[in-house]
Phi, psi and omega in degrees: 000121160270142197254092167229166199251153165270149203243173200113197205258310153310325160045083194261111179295169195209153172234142172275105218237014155118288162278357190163144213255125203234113164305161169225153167293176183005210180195189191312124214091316200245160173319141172219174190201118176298162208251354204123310250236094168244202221175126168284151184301342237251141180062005144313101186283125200253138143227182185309143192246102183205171181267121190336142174036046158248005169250107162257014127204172204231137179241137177246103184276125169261163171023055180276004188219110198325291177318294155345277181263054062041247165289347140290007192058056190257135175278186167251160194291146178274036204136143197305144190268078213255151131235136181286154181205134216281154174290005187303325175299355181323116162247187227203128153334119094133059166253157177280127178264101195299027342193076139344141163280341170300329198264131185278316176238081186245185186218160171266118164232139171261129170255146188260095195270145187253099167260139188319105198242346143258151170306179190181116197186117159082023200258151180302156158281356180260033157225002223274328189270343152296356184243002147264142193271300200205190160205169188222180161260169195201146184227114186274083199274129193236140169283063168341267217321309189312299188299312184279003171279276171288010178104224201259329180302312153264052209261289214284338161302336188271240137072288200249069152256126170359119183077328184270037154228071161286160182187134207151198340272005172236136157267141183268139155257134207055048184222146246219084202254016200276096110150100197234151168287151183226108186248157154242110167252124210237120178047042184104306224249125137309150207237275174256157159210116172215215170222169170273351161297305215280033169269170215258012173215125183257155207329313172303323183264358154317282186307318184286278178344323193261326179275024184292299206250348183220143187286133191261160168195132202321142175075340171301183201194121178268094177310104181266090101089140180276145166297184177274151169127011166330149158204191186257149192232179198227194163285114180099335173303153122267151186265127172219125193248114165227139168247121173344089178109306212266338170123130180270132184250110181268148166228178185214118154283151210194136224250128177304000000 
């Protein structure tokens, strides 16, 4: 089932029925029942299909993809590279991605986001997956310049700027995501192109790694890592991250 929200003050989930977005009571987890009421795809103001103030915090996996890191002159990691990062950066499907004028350089990565349907502390990885609700598309868009003046040390200033976690525009359910194709298209053009098999510690061994040391809770979200083919977008680029079953998420960048 895909899942999307309207954005506004009702912030109303919708199930996506093909031709059209059929409102719903309540929403992804717990019962629901379309109300009557639907909406053409086409002028939905999409928000993050997550529940308001219900992500307290968004993790980010580096250098999950052989090629990725790589090409980053990276060795590869002996265990997942995780950072928390606060959700304030959260953005919406064909919403604007904002570029501060201090900052120079940015990239794109497109991701495969895990959201959270349970608490979650200590779970094995041959359980990890009762504990997710879904997946999304996701774009991890980073300020090289920022990151790279210091390292690692300024990764969550480069990461959580404003506008800069889009994710969307549906969460999915029920879906079988351990090798789905994963594109990035920039104005058109491929960027990354890979599967969700070749990452190199998959959704499961995420979860267990990560609630090993940090309690997990409904609606966090997980970035599981970009392929190789990052590249720099300007003011006027559009972004487009699609997965396969799960859906394409456009942004447009557009200069602070």
């Amino acid at each position: 089932m895909r899942f999307a929200r309207r954005s506004g003050e009702s912030g109303v989930w919708c199930v996506d029925d093909g031709d059209r977005l059929s409102a719903i009571s309540g929403g992804p987890g717990r019962g629901w029942e379309r109300t009557g009421e639907t909406f053409s795809p086409d002028g939905f103001e999409y928000a993050p299909p997550l529940e308001p103030g219900r992500t307290r915090q968004l993790v980010i996996v580096g250098w999950n993809y052989a090629e990725h890191t790589r090409e980053t002159g990276s060795a590869l990691p002996p265990e997942p590279m995780c950072y928390p990062l606060s959700p304030l950066a959260l953005n919406a499907h064909l919403c604007d991605v904002v570029v501060p004028g201090r900052v120079s350089h940015v990239e794109h990565e497109a991701e495969l986001v895990v959201v959270m349907g349970r608490r979650a502390k200590n779970v094995r990885a041959a359980d990890a997956l009762d504990y997710a609700l879904g997946v999304t598309c996701g774009n991890d868009v980073s300020a090289r310049d920022i990151q790279n003046k210091q390292g690692f040390s300024n990764l969550p200033r480069a990461k959580t700027i404003d506008t800069f976690k889009p994710v969307g525009p549906f969460l999915v359910t029920d879906i079988d995501f351990s090798d789905l194709p994963i594109t990035m298209r920039v104005n058109g053009e491929v960027r990354q192109s890979s599967r969700t098999s070749a990452m190199l510690f998959g959704v499961p061994e995420l979860i267990e790694f990560i609630t090993s040391t940090t309690t997990l809770y409904p609606w966090d979200i997980i970035f599981t890592g970009t392929p190789n083919g990052c590249s720099r977008v300007k003011p006027g680029d559009v972004m487009e991250v699609s997965i396969e079953g799960v859906g394409s998420l456009v942004n447009t960048v557009v200069g602070g």
